[in-house]
C-alpha positions as CSV (number, residue, x, y, z in Angstrom):
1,X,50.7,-9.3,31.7
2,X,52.4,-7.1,29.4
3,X,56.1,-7.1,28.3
4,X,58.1,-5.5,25.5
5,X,59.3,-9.1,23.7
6,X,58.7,-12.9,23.9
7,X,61.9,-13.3,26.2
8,X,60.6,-10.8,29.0
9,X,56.7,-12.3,28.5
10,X,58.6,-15.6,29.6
11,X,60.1,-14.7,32.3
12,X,57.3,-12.8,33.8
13,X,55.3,-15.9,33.3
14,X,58.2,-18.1,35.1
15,X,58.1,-15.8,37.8
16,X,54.4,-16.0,38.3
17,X,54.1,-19.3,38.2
18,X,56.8,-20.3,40.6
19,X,55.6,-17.6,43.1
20,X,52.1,-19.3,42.6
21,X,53.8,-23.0,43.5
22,X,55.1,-21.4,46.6
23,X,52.1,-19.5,47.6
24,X,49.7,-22.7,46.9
25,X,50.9,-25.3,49.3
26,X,47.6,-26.3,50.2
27,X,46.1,-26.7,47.2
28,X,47.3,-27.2,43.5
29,X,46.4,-24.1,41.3
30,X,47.3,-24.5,37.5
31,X,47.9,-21.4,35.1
32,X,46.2,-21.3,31.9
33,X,48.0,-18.5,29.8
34,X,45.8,-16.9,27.3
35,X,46.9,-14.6,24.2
């Protein structure tokens, strides 16, 4: 992901990772974010 400051890189990253919670019922996926 890409984004033009630290406040928008955050909140792309909160929206993937709660549309990955809702999409993962069955199992548990975790995020690992890499810079």
């Amino acid at each position: 992901c890409e984004a033009d400051s630290e406040e928008k890189l955050n909140t792309v990253k909160a929206i993937i990772s709660s549309h990955v919670d809702m999409f993962s019922r069955r199992e548990t996926l975790a995020l690992s974010w890499v810079r």
